[in-house]
N, C-alpha and C positions, 0 to 999 in steps of 0.2 A: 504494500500500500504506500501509498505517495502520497504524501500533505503538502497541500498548497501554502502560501504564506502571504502577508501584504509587508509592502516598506514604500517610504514616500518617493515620490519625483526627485531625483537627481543625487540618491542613496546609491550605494553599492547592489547590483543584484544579486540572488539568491546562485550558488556556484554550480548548480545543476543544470541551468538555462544553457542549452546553445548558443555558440557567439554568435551565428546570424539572428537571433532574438535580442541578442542583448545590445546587436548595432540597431536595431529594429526601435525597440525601447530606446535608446539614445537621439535618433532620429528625430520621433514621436518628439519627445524631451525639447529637442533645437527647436522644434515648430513652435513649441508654447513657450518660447524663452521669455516671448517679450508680457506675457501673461503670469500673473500672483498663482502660482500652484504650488504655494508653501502648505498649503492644506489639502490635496490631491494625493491620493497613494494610488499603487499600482496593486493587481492581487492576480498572485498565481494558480491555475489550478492546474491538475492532472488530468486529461483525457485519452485512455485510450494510452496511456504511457508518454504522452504528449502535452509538453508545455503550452496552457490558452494563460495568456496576460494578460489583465483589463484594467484601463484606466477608469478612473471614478464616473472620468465623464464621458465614457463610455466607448473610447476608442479601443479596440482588442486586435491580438494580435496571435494571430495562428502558425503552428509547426508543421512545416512537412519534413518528415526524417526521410522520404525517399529522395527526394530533392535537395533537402538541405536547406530550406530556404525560407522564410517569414513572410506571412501576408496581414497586411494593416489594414483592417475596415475601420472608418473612420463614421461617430453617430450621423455624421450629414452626408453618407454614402449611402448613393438608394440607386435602385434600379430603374426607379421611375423616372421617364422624363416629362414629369410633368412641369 
């Protein structure tokens, strides 16, 4: 079993993450630089033996272990074009 964990915006991550998550998360981080997310934590959980990151405000960030590779949906990512 695998526990997930939370720690704030621009903390050390959790040592199990894949570095393409944790450049993923750093990323994420540069975008809201210019934005107060001293109150904003990240929270990890386990799926499937696979690291999901979610930020408060609701940006997440997906593993593919076949690939290698992190995907960012962002809360004002929609498939709508409305």
């Amino acid at each position: 079993m695998q526990l997930g964990t939370r720690w704030s915006v621009g903390d050390d991550t959790p040592p199990r993450i894949p570095s393409v998550v944790v450049a993923a998360i750093r990323a994420v981080e540069a975008e809201y630089a210019d934005r107060d997310t001293s109150a904003w934590r990240w929270t990890l959980t386990w799926l499937e033996g696979k690291p999901v990151v979610e930020l408060d405000e609701g940006t997440v960030i997906w593993y593919n272990s076949v690939e290698d590779t992190a995907t960012t949906t962002h809360p004002d990512d929609s498939d709508d074009d409305d």
